[in-house]
C-alpha positions in Angstrom: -10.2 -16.4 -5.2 -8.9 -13.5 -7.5 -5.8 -13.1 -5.6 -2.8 -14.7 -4.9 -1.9 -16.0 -1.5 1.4 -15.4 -2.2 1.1 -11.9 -3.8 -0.4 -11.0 -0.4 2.3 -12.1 1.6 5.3 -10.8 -0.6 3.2 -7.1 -1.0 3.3 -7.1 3.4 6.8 -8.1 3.0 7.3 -5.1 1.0 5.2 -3.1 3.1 7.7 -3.8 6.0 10.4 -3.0 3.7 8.9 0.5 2.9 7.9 1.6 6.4 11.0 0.5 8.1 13.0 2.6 5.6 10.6 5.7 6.4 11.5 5.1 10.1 14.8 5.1 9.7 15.0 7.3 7.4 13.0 10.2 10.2 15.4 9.1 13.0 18.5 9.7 11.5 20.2 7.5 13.4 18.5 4.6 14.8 18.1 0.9 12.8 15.9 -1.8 13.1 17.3 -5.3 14.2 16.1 -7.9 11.8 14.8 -11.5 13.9 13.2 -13.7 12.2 11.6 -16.6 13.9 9.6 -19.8 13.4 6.6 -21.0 14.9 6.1 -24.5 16.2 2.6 -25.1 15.0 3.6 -23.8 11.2 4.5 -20.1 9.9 7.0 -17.9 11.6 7.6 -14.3 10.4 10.2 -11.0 10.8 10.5 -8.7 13.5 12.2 -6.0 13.6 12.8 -3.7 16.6 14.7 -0.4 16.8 15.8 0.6 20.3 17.8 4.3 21.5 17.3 6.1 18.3 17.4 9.6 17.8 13.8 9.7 17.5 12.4 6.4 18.6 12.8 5.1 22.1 11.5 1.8 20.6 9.5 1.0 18.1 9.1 -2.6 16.1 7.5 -3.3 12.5 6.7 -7.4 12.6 5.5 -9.2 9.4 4.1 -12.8 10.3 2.8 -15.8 8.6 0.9 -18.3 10.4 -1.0 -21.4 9.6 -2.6 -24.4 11.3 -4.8 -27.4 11.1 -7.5 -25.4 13.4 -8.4 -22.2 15.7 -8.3 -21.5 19.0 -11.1 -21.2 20.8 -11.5 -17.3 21.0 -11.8 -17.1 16.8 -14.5 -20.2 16.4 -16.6 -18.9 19.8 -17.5 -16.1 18.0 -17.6 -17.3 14.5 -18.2 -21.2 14.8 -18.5 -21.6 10.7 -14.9 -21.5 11.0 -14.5 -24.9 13.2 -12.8 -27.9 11.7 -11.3 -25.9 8.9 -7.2 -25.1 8.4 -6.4 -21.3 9.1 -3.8 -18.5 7.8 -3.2 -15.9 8.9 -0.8 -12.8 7.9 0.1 -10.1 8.2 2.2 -6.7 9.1 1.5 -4.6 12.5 4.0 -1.9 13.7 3.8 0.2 16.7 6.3 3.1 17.6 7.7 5.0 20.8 8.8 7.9 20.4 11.7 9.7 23.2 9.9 13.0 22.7 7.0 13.1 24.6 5.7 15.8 21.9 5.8 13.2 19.3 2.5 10.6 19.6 3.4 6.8 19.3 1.6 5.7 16.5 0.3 2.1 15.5 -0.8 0.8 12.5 -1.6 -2.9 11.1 -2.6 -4.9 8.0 -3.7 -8.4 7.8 -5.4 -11.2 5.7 -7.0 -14.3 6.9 -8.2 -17.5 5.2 -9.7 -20.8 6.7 -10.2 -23.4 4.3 -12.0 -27.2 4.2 -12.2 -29.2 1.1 -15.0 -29.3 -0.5 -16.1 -25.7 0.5 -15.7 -22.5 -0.2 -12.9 -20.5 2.0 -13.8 -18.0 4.5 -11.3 -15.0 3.9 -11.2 -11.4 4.9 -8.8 -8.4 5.4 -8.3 -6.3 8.5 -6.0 -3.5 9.5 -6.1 0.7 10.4 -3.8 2.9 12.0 -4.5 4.8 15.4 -2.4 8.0 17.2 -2.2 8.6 20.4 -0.2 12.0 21.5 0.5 13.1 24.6 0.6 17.0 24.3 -2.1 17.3 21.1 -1.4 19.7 18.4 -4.1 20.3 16.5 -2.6 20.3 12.8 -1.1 17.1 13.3 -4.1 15.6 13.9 -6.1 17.3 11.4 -3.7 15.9 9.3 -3.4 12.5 10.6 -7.7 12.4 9.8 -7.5 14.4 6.5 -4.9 11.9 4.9 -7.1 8.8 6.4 -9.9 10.1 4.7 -8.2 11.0 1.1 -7.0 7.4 1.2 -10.5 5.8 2.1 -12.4 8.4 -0.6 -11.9 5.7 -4.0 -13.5 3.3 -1.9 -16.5 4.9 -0.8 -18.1 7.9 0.4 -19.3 6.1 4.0 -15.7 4.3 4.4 -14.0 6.7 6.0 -16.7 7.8 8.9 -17.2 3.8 9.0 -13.6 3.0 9.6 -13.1 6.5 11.9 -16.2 4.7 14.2 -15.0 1.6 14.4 -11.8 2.5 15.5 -12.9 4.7 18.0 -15.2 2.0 19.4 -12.2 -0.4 19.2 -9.7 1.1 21.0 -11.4 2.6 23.7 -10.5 2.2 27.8 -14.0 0.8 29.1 -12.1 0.9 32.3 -10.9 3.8 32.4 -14.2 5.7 30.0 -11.7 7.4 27.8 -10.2 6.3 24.2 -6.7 5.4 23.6 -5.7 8.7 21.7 -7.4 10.5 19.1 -8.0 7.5 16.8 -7.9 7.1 13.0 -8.9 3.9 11.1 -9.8 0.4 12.4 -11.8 -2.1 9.8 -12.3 -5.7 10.4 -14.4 -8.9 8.4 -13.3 -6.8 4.9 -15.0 -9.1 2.4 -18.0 -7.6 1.3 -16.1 -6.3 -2.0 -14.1 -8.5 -4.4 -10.4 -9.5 -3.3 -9.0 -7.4 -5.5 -10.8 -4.2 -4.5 -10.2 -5.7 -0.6 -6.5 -6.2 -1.6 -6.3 -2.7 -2.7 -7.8 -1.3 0.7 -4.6 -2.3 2.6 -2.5 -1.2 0.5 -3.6 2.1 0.5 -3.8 2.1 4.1 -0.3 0.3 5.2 1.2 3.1 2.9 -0.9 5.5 3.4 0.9 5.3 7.4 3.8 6.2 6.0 1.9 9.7 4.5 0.0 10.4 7.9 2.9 9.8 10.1 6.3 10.3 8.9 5.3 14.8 9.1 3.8 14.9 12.6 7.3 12.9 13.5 9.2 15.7 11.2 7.6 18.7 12.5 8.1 17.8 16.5 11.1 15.7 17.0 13.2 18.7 17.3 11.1 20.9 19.7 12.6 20.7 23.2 11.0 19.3 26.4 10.5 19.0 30.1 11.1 16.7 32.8 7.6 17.1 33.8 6.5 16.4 29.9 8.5 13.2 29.9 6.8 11.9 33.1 3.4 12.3 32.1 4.7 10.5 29.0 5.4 7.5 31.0 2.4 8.1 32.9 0.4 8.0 30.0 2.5 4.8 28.1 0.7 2.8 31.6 -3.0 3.0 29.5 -1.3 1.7 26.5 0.1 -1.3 28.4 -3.6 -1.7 29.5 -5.4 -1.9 26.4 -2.9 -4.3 24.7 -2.9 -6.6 27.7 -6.8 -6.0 28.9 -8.7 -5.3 25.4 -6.3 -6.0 22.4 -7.8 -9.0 20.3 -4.9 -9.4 18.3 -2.5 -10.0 21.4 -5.0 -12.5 22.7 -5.4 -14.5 19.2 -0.9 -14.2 18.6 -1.0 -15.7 22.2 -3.7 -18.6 21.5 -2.3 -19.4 18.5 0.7 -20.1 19.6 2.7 -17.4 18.1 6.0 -15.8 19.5 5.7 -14.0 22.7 8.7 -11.4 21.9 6.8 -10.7 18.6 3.2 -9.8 19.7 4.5 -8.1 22.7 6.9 -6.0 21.2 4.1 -3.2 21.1 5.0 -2.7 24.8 6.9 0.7 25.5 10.6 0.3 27.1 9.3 2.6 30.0 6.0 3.3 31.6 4.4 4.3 35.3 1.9 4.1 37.0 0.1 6.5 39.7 -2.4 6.0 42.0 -5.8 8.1 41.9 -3.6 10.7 39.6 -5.3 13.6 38.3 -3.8 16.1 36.5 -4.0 20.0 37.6 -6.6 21.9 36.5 -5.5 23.9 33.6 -2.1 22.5 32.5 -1.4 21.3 29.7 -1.6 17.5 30.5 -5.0 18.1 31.5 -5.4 19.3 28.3 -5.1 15.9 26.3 -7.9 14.6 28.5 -10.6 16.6 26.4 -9.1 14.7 23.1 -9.7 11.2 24.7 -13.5 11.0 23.2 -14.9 10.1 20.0 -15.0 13.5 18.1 -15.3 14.7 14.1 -11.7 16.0 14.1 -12.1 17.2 10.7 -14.8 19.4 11.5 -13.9 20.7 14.8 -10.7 22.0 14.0 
């Protein structure tokens, strides 16, 4: 291995360090709550949760380090070379709710594994991407939620970025419901095909890179005003993202099987969210306007 276990682990600490302070620094007024917590079968990690702010309803940015003897059954089903061998596993993974139903809530996530067995080489890869998913689209913001995605993914490769774009919009996609969870952005898992360092380098750019896609769109809305009828269909909508994480999300099942702390991997749930039965929305407003935005589409080309 060219890199450092440890230089991993104290870059995501920094990482949390750095977007927490961009949070805060966007709300005004709101602070995150440091917990930190330990896990019974080794590792623990930080959350840290910011409720009521100015801007942010909720939001939490969790860095966690976890490590065991073996896997649960959902990672070495689908990859049995890693059976028999120890496991770690860490990383940083953020997701935040806005009040203002004009801002999206965004989430975003970084992570390294390793499973090792004497004698043997260690199986190791990176994973991570960010995703938005707005309520009332504005087309600028998420021109320039892609454009910056792609300018971060360009040193790496002239495929990454349409790569990464796919996958993510494969990932988080409703199969119940045929729609995708917003309007996408990067998802990447199994990163090993290039050295560690170069892997390494990936996440970096993306964790940060966050910070550049997100911290504008929250600038240029959080002051516009809004409706009773605007915050309603925010809630409405918040029900699909309750969904996904508990129906589709692989990360909440493997925190879950691995024993990790419930709080932690659940605190991507919003504080408030409905549900509606057989809802449609009328023909021609503007909430059935974000419906044409929930499908895979070349967002840099089309607007």
């Amino acid at each position: 291995m060219s890199v450092n276990k440890e230089d991993i682990k104290q870059y995501l600490l920094s990482l949390q360090d750095k977007i927490c302070e961009a949070l805060e620094t966007a709300d005004g007024t709101g602070k995150f709550v440091e917990d930190k917590w330990q896990r019974e079968g080794g590792g623990g990690g930080v959350t840290r949760v910011m409720t009521d702010g100015a801007v942010f309803e909720s939001g939490g940015v969790n860095f966690s380090h976890v490590f065991g003897t073996q896997l649960p059954a959902s990672a070495t089903q689908a990859r049995p070379e890693l059976a028999g061998r120890s496991f770690e596993a860490m990383g940083v993974s953020l997701v935040q709710h806005p009040k203002n139903p004009l801002i999206p809530t965004s989430h975003a996530n970084v992570r390294f594994f390793i499973a090792e067995k004497e004698g043997e080489d260690p199986v190791w890869w990176f994973g991570g991407g960010f995703d938005l998913t707005p309520y009332y689209p504005v087309d600028a913001d998420i021109k320039h939620w892609h454009q910056t995605a792609k300018d971060l993914c360009a040193p790496f490769g002239e495929s990454i970025y349409d790569e990464h774009k796919k996958w993510c919009d494969d990932y988080f996609y409703l199969k119940h419901r045929g729609e995708t969870r917003g309007v996408g952005g990067l998802f990447f898992d199994d990163l090993n095909q290039w050295p560690m360092q170069q892997c390494f380098d990936y996440i970096k750019a993306v964790g940060e890179g966050y910070i550049d896609a997100y911290i504008p769109i929250v600038e240029s809305n959080k002051t516009r005003p809004f409706t009773d009828t605007q915050r309603d269909f925010q809630l409405y909508r918040r029900g699909r993202y309750v969904e996904f994480n508990l129906v589709w999300d692989r990360g909440t099942l493997f925190g879950l099987q691995t024993g990790g702390r419930t709080e932690s991997i659940l605190m991507s749930m919003p504080p408030l969210a409905r549900w509606a039965y057989d809802y449609h929305p009328e023909e021609g407003s503007e909430e059935a306007r974000l419906y044409d935005y929930l499908k895979p589409t070349d967002w840099l080309a089309t607007l």
